[in-house]
Structures are given as structure tokens and as C-alpha cells.
C-alpha positions as CSV (number, residue, x, y, z in Angstrom):
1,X,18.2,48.1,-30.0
2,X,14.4,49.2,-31.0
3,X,14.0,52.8,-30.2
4,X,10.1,53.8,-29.9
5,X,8.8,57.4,-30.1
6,X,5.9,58.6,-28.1
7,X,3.5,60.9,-29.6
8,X,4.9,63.8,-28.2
9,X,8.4,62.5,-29.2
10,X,7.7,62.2,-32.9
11,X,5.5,65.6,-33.2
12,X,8.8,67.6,-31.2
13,X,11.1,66.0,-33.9
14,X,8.3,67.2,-36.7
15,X,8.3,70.3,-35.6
16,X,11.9,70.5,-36.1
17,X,11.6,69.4,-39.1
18,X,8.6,72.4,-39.7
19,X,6.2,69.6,-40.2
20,X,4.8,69.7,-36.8
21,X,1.6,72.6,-37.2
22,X,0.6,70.6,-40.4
23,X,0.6,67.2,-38.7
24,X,-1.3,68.1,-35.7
25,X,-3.9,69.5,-37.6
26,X,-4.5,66.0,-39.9
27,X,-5.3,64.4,-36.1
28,X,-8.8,66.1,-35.6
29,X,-11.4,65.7,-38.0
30,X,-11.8,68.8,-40.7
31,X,-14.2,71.4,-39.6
32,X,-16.8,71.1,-42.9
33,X,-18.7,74.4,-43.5
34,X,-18.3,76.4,-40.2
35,X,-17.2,79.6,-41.3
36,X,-15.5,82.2,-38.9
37,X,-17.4,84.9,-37.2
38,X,-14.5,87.1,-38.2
39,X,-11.6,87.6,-39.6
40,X,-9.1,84.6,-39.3
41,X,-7.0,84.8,-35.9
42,X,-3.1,83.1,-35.3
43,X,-3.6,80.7,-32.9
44,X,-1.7,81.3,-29.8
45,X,-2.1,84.7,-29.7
46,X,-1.7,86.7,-26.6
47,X,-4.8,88.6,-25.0
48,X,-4.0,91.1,-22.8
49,X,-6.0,90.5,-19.3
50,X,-8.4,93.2,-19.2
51,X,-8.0,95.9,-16.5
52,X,-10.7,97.1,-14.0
53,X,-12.1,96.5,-10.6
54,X,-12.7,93.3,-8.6
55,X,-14.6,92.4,-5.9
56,X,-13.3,89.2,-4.7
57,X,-15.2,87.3,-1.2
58,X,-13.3,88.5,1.7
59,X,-12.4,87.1,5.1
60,X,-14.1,89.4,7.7
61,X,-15.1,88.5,11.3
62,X,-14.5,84.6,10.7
63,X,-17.5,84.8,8.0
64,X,-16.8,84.8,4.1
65,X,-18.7,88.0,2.7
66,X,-19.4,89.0,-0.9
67,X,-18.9,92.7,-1.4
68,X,-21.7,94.5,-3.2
69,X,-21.0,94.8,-7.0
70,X,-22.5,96.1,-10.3
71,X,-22.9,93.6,-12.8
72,X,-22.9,93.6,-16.4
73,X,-26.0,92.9,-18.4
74,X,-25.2,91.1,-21.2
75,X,-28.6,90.8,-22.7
76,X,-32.7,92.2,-22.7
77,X,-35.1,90.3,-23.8
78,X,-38.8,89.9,-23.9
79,X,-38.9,85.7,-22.6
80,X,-36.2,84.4,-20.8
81,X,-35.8,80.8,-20.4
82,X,-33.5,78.8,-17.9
83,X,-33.1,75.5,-18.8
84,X,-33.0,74.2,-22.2
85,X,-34.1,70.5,-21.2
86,X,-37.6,68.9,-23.2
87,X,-39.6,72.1,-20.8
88,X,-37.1,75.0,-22.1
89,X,-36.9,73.8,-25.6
90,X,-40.5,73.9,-25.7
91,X,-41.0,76.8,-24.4
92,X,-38.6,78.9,-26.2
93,X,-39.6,77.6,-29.4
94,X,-43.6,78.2,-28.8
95,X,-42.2,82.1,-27.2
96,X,-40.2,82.7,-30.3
97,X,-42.8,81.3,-32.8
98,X,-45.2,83.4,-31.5
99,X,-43.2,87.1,-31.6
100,X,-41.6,87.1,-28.6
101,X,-38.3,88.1,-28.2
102,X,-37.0,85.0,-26.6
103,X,-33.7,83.6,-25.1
104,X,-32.2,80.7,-23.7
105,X,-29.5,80.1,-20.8
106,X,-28.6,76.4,-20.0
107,X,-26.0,75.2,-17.9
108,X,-24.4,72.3,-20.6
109,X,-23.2,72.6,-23.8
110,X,-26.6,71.1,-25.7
111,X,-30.2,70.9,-25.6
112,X,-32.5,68.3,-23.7
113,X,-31.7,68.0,-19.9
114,X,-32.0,64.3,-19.3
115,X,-33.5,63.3,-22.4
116,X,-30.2,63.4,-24.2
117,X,-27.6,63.9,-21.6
118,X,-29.4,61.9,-19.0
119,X,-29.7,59.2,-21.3
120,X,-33.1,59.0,-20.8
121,X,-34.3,58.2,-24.2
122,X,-37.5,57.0,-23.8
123,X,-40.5,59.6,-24.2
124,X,-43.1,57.7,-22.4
125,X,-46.6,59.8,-21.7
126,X,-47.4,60.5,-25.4
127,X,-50.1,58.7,-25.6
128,X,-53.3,57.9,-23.6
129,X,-56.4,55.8,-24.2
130,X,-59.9,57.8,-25.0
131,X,-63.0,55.6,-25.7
132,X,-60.8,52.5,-26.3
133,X,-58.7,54.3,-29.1
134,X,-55.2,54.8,-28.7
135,X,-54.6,59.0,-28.7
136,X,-51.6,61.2,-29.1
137,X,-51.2,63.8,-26.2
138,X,-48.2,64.9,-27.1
139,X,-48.3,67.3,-30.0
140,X,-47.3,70.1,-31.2
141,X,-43.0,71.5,-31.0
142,X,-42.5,67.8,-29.0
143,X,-44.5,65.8,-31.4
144,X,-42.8,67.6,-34.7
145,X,-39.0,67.6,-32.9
146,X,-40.2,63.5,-32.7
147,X,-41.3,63.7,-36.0
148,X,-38.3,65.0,-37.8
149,X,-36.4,62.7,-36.5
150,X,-38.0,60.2,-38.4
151,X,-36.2,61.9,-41.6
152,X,-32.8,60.5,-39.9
153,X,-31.8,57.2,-40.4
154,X,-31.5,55.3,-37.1
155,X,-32.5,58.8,-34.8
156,X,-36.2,57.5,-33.8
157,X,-38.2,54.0,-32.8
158,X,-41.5,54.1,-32.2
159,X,-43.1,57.1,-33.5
160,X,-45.1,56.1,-35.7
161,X,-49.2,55.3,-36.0
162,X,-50.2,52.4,-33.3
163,X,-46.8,53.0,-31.4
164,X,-46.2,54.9,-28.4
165,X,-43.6,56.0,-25.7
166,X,-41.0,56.5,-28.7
167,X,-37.1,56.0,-27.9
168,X,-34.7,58.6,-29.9
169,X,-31.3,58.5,-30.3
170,X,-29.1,61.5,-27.9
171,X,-27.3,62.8,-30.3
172,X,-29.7,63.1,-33.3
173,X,-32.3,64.8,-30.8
174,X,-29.6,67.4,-30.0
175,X,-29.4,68.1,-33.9
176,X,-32.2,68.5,-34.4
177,X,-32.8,71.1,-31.1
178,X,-30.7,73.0,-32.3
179,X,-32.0,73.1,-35.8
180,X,-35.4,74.2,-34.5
181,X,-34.1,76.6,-31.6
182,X,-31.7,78.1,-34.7
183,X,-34.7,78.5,-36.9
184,X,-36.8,80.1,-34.3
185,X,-34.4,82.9,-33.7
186,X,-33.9,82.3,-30.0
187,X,-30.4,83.5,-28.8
188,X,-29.0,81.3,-26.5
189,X,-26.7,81.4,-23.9
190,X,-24.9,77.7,-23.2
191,X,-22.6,76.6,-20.3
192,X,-24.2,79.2,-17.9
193,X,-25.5,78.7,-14.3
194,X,-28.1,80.2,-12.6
195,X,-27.0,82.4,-9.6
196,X,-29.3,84.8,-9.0
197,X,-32.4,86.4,-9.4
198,X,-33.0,90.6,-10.0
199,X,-36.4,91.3,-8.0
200,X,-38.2,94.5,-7.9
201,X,-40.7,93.5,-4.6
202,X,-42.5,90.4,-5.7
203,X,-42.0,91.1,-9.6
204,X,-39.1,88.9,-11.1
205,X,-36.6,91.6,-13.9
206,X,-34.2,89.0,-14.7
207,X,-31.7,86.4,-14.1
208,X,-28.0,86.6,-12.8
209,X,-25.8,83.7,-13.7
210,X,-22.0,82.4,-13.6
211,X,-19.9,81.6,-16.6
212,X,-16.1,81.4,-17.4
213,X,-17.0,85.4,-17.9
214,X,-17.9,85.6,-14.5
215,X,-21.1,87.1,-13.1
216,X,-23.2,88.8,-15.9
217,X,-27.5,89.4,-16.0
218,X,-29.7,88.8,-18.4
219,X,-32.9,91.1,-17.8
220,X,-36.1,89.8,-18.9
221,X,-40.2,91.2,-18.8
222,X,-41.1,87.2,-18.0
223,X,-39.2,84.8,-17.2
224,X,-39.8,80.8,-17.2
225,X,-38.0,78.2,-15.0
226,X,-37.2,75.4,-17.0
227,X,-34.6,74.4,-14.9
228,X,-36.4,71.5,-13.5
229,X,-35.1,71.9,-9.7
230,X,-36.8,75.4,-9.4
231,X,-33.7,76.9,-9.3
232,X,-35.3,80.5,-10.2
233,X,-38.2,80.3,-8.4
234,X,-36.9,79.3,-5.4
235,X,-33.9,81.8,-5.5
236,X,-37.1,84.2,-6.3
237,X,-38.5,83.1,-3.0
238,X,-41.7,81.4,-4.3
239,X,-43.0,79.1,-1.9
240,X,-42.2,75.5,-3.0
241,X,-41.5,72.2,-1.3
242,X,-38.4,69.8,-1.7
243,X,-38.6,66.4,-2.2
244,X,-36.3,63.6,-1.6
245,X,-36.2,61.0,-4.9
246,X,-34.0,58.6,-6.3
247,X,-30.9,59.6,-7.9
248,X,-29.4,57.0,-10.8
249,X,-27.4,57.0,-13.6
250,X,-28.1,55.5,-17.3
251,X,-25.4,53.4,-19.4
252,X,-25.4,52.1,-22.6
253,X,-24.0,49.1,-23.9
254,X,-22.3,48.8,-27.4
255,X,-22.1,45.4,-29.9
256,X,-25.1,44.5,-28.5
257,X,-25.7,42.8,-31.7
258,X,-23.0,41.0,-31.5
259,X,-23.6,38.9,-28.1
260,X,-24.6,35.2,-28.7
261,X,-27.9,36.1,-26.4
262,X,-28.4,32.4,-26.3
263,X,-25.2,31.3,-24.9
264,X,-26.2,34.7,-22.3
265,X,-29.5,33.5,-21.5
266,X,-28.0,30.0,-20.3
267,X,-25.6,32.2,-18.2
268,X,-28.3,33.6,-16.4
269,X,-28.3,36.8,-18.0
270,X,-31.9,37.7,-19.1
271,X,-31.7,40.5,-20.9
272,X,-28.6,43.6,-22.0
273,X,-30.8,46.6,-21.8
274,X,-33.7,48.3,-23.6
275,X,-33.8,48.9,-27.5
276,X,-32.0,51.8,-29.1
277,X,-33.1,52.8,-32.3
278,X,-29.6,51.5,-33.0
279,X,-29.1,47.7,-33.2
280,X,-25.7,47.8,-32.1
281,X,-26.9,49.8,-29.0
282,X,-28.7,48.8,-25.6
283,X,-29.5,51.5,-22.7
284,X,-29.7,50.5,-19.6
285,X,-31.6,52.5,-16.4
286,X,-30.5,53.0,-13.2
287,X,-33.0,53.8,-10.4
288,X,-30.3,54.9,-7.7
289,X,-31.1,55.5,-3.8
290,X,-33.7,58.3,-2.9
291,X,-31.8,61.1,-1.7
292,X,-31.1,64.8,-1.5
293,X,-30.2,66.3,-5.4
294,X,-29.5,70.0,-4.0
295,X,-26.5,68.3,-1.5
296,X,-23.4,68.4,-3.8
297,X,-21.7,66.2,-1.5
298,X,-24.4,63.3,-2.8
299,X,-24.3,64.2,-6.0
300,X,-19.9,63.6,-6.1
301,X,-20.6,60.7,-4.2
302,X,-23.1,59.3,-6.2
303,X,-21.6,60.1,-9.9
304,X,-18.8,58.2,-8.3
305,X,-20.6,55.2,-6.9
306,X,-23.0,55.0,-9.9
307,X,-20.1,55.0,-12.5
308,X,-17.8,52.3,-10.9
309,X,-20.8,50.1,-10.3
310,X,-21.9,50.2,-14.3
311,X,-17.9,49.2,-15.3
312,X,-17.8,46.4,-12.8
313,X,-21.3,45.7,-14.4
314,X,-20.0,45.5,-18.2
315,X,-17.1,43.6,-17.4
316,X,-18.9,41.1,-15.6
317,X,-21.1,40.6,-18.6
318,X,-17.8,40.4,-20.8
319,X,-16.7,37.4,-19.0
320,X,-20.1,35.3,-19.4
321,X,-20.1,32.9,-22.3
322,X,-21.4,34.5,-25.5
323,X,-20.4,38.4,-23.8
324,X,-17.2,38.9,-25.7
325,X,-17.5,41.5,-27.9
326,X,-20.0,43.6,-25.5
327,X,-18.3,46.7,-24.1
328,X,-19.2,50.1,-22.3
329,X,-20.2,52.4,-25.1
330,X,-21.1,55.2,-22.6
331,X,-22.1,56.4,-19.4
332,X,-24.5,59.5,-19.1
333,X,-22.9,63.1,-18.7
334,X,-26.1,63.9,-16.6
335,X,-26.7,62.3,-13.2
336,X,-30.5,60.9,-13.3
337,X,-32.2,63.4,-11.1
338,X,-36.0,62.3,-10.7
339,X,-37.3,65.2,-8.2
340,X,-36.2,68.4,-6.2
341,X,-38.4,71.2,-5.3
342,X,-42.0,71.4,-6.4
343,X,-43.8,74.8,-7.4
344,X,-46.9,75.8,-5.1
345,X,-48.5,77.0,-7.9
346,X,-52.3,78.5,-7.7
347,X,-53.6,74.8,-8.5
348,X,-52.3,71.9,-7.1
349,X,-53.1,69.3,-10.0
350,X,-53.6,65.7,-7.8
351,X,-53.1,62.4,-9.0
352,X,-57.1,61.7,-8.1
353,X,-57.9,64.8,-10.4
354,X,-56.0,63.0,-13.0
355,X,-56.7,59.5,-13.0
356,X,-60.9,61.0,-13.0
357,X,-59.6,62.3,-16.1
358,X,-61.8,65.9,-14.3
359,X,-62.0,69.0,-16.6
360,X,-60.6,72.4,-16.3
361,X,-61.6,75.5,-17.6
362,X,-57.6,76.8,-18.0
363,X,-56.7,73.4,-19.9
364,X,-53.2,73.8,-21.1
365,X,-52.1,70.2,-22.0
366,X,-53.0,66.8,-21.5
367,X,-50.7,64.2,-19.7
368,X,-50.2,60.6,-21.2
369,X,-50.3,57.4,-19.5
370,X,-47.2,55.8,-19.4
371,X,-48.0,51.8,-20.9
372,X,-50.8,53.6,-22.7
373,X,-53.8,52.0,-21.0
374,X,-55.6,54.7,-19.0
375,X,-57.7,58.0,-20.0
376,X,-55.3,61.4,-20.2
377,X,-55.0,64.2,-17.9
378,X,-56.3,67.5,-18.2
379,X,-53.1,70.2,-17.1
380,X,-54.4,73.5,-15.4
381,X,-52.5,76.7,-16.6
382,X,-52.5,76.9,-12.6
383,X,-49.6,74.5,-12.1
384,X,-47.1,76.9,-13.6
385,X,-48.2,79.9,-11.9
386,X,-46.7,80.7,-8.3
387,X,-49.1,82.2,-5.9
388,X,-47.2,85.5,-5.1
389,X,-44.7,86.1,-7.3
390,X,-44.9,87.7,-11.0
391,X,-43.5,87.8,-14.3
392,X,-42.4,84.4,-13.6
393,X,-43.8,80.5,-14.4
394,X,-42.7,76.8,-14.1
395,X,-42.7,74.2,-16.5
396,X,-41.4,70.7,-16.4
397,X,-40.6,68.5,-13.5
398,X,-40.9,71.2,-10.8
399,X,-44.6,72.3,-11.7
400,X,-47.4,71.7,-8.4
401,X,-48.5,68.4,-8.3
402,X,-49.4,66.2,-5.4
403,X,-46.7,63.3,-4.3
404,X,-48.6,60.6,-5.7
405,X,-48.7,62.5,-9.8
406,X,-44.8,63.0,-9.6
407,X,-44.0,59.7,-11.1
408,X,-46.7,60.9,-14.4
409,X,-45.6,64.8,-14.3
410,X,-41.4,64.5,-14.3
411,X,-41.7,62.4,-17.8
412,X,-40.6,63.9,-21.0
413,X,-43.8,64.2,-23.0
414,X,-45.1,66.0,-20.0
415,X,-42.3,68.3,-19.9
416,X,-42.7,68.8,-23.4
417,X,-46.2,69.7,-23.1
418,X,-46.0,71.7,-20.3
419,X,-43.2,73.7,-21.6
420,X,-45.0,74.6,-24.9
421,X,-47.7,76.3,-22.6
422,X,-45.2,78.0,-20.8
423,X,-43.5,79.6,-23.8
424,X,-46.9,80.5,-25.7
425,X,-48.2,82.1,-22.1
426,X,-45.3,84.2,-21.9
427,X,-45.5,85.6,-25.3
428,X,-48.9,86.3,-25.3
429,X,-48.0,88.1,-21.9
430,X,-45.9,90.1,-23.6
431,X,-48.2,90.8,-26.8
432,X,-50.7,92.3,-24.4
433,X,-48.9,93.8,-21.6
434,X,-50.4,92.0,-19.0
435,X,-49.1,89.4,-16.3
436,X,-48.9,86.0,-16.8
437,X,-51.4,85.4,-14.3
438,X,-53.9,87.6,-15.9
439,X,-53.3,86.2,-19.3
440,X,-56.4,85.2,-21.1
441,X,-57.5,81.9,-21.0
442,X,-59.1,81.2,-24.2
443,X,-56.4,83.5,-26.3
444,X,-53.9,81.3,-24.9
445,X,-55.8,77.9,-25.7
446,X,-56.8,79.0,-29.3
447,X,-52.6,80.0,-29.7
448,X,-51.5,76.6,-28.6
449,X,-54.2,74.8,-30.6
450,X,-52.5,76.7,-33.7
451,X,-49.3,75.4,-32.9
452,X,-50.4,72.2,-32.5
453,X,-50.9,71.4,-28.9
454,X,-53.5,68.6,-27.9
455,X,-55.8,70.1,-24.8
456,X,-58.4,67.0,-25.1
């Protein structure tokens, strides 16, 4: 009779046999060039749980409370950033760049937000049309990220003179992130959630978040919500309004290449997704039902929903004549959030305002047009600023903008641009010990011009 091992079978029996340790390390890949931070470790090796006080939610009078605690403070710094999507990135490399002591806390393990873990590869805004010419609007740290990439085989379409809206690969963008936030000297904190806010009156002093280390703060002189759902600002108390928006989820498709598109086409299928600067590769958007983002309860549901719908999806396609080889490569680690809460900054940029194209004296960046066609759109420094609250600015999706300029504000290149101003603001707060709403206008314009930035 034909006996057959499992895997755990046949490593118990090579353990045994003292092969076990070195077979088990030959099944991950080799771990080129990372060096230790110290000394080398055994593996296994007991730490002792560390002794000390705990104040753990108690049951009292049918309500759950939360005893008051100390925290520790794991880190100061001069520019904190929360959220390392295309806003944070931005802004911490323009803060660093520019003296600031600057760090980072995001709550995934990479860089980008929905660009790379949203799947959301497309960076359309970065151009607009001036005087029949097609122009950039998004330069500066987004335009050189976009631009290195170009150095990678296969990490960038589109980017390139006469093209627009480029489409970069996820994984190459979160290289090279972390190549530039590494060169810039940001320290960063990943796999951190925001919490908390440390207020003294209306003046924001830092950030508490959660971690598998538990509740720590990070205090900070100015502090920038990248976050893109306002999650500082609104635990700040900074007025704001929510907004319901649709809530999707992006897939890929893998051997694209490979499908006899023919054969599809007389199947009725007219097309497997959007290009990928790889030709195996095809994304695919999801728009999703407008609902609540903040309700966790529609966010389960929807992961859910959204992720059975894009397998049925795939194998569907597999079955069609000339579908075969086609499979689900991958589906996005980020749930597609569009919109949340808004910022009621001290300018509320409208989408007349933009589409008249209508000049600002506090010009920070200049918004794209997403197919390219129409004229840019001036960005007041005023959208970042809340109208109480200090130390503190937006940038990205959650900046003050009327309903109808959402759909032009959430997009990347915005985010990027946006985010850059954010960063150089707040370092230039810092090199002149004022506020950020008292920063100088045209000190702040002449920084970002010598960084790159485009402000018309």
C-alpha cells in the first residue's frame, strides 16, 4: 500500500533525523543584504512578560469605562504626519527636505493609501490644458516618485511627454516610497492607528495611537492629517462634515495576455480591465454602493460582498471561450473608500471657483483635469487650514471643498499636490516659530517652487 506524508509529517520525521531547522529554512526565500539591528538572537527564545500596572475597561453601572492612564511617549518631533497615503508621503518628504524634524505613523505596513493598496493605480489629475497646450500640474516629490519609476522596468505607463494620468505598478511605487521617505530621514512608525488626540485648549501637542505595544503618543509642535477620513481633526474637534460615497473594491486579473480576446469578444465580453504597465496584468475598478465608511459594520459587510462578487466574476470569465488561462491575480488589501469627513477649512475652494480657473493670492497647487481637456485649478493654502484649531492642517481627500469638487479633489495627483504644501507649510512653521495659519505666504510659495511644485 502507498503511504503519503504531509508536510508536517515529513518535517517531524526530519527533525528526528536533526535535519528539520535546516529544511525549514530552504522553504522561504533567503533574506539578501538585511543585516541585524543587533546581535544575532536564537529563535524561540522566551521573553519574560514585562511587569507593571494596567488599566483595563471596567464594568461599572452597566457602562464600559476607561480608567484614566499615563501613557508613554514614544517619540517628539517637530512634523508629525498621520497617514502615509500619496498626501502623507508628500508631505513628509517636502517637511523633512526642508529641516524639519519630521515623522510618519500609518496604519498598514507600506506607503501609498489607495494608490498601492487600494489598487488604485491610475494617477489621473496630472495634467491640465492652458492655452491649448497640454501642462503638467503635478510636480514636484509626486512628479519625481513618477519619474523614478521610469528607471524600473515594467513599474510606470504613461509618464512620459504628451501622456497623462500615468498608471504605476503597487508594488514598485511602494519601493520606491520607501526609498525616498528613507533618504529624507523621516522616522516612521507603520501598523499604527490613530486614537487620540493630546490638546492643550484649541492647540493640537500630539497624537495618541494603538499598536500591538498598546497605547503610546507621539508629541508633535504641528501636526498634519493625512489620514484622508480626518481622523485627527475630527478627534481634535475641528468642525467638519461627513459625507456618504461609494465604497468599492479593485481586482486584478492575471494572463491577461494570454486570453484569445477574439474568441472573448464573440462571447460578449468587451473588455478584461484597464492596462497595467504589466502585459500579463489587467485592473479592474469597482464603484460599490454609496454608503457610510466610519460604520465598521459596512465596511465587514462590504469587504465581504465586494470579494465574493470579483471570484464569482473571474470564474465566470474562465468559463467563456478563449478565458482559460485567465485567473484572479489579486484583490486589493484596501477597501476603495472615495469620501468621509470634509475639513471646514478657512476657504472653501468650489467647483465654480475651479472650473473659472479664479486666482488666489495663497496659491499652493494647481488641480488637473481628469481626461486632460479643461484649464487647472488654483488650490488656496486655505483648504488645509481649520478655522479654530492650531498647529494642525489637512491634506488629501478630506481638505474643504464644495460637493460638486470632491470627484477632482480625492484623486491622487491632487493628494500629492496638496500634501507637498502641507509638509513645506509645516516646516516653514517650524523654521519661524509661528502658526501655520500665520505662515507667510510668499516664503512658503517661493519654498515649494524650489522643490518643484507647479502653482500656475
Amino acid at each position: 500500500m502507498e503511504t503519503r506524508l504531509s508536510r508536517r509529517d515529513l518535517l517531524r520525521l526530519l527533525s528526528a533525523a536533526g535535519l528539520g531547522a535546516a529544511f525549514s529554512r530552504h522553504a522561504v526565500a533567503d533574506e539578501v543584504g538585511i543585516a541585524p539591528v543587533a546581535a544575532t538572537v536564537p529563535e524561540n527564545k522566551l521573553i519574560p512578560t514585562p511587569d507593571g500596572p494596567r488599566y483595563p475597561a471596567q464594568w461599572i453601572g452597566g457602562k464600559v469605562i476607561q480608567p484614566e492612564r499615563p501613557l508613554t511617549v514614544v517619540n517628539e518631533t517637530d512634523v508629525l504626519v498621520v497617514g502615509g497615503g500619496p498626501a502623507g508621503f508628500a508631505a513628509v518628504v517636502a517637511s523633512a527636505r526642508a529641516g524639519a524634524k519630521t515623522t510618519l505613523v500609518e496604519r498598514y505596513g507600506y506607503f501609498g493609501g489607495q494608490w498601492t493598496g487600494g489598487l488604485v493605480l491610475l494617477v489621473i489629475s496630472s495634467h491640465a490644458r492652458e492655452n491649448g497646450q497640454l501642462v503638467k500640474v503635478l510636480r514636484g516629490i509626486g512628479d519625481e516618485l513618477l519619474e523614478r519609476l521610469t528607471r524600473i522596468d515594467g513599474a510606470v505607463v504613461n509618464q512620459a511627454p504628451g501622456k497623462f494620468n500615468p498608471t504605476s505598478d503597487p508594488e514598485a511605487t511602494k519601493f520606491m516610497m520607501d526609498e525616498m521617505i528613507r533618504e529624507a530621514g523621516v522616522k516612521v512608525f507603520l501598523h499604527c492607528w490613530v486614537a487620540d488626540v493630546v490638546m492643550d485648549g484649541p492647540v493640537i501637542r500630539g497624537v495618541v495611537f494603538e499598536s500591538k505595544a498598546g497605547r503610546q503618543a507621539i508629541l508633535a509642535k504641528i501636526v498634519v492629517d493625512a489620514t484622508g477620513d480626518g481622523d485627527v481633526f475630527a478627534a481634535a474637534g475641528a468642525e467638519h462634515e461627513r459625507r456618504l460615497h461609494a465604497i468599492g473594491l479593485v481586482h486584478r486579473v492575471g494572463n491577461a495576455d494570454r486570453a484569445d480576446r477574439t474568441r472573448l469578444a464573440e462571447a460578449g465580453v468587451k473588455s478584461l480591465g484597464s492596462v497595467e504597465p504589466l502585459s500579463s496584468v489587467k485592473w479592474v475598478n469597482l464603484r460599490g454602493p454609496s454608503t457610510d465608511c466610519l460604520d465598521v459594520g459596512e465596511l465587514t459587510r462590504l469587504e465581504m460582498e465586494h470579494r465574493r462578487a470579483i471570484w464569482n466574476r473571474v470564474q465566470q470569465l474562465r468559463k467563456k471561450p478563449g478565458g482559460e488561462e485567465l485567473f484572479l491575480l489579486q484583490t486589493a488589501p484596501q477597501l476603495g473608500v472615495r469620501m468621509s469627513r470634509l475639513l471646514t477649512g478657512t476657504h472653501q475652494l468650489t467647483y465654480a471657483e475651479a472650473r473659472e480657473g479664479k486666482k488666489f493670492a495663497d496659491t499652493i497647487a494647481v488641480g488637473g483635469a481628469q481626461n486632460g481637456q479643461h484649464r487647472g485649478w488654483p488650490i488656496p493654502y486655505g483648504v488645509m487650514l481649520p478655522k479654530k484649531l492650531d498647529n494642525l492642517l489637512a491634506a488629501g481627500r478630506c481638505v474643504c471643498v464644495d460637493e460638486k469638487l470632491i470627484e477632482d479633489s480625492r484623486l491622487i495627483a491632487s493628494c500629492l499636490t496638496t500634501g507637498h504644501a502641507a509638509g513645506a507649510a509645516a516646516a516653514l512653521a517650524i523654521q519661524t516659530g509661528c502658526r501655520p495659519r500665520e505662515v507667510e505666504i510668499a516664503r512658503l510659495q517661493k519654498l515649494l517652487l524650489s522643490q518643484g511644485a507647479y502653482l500656475g
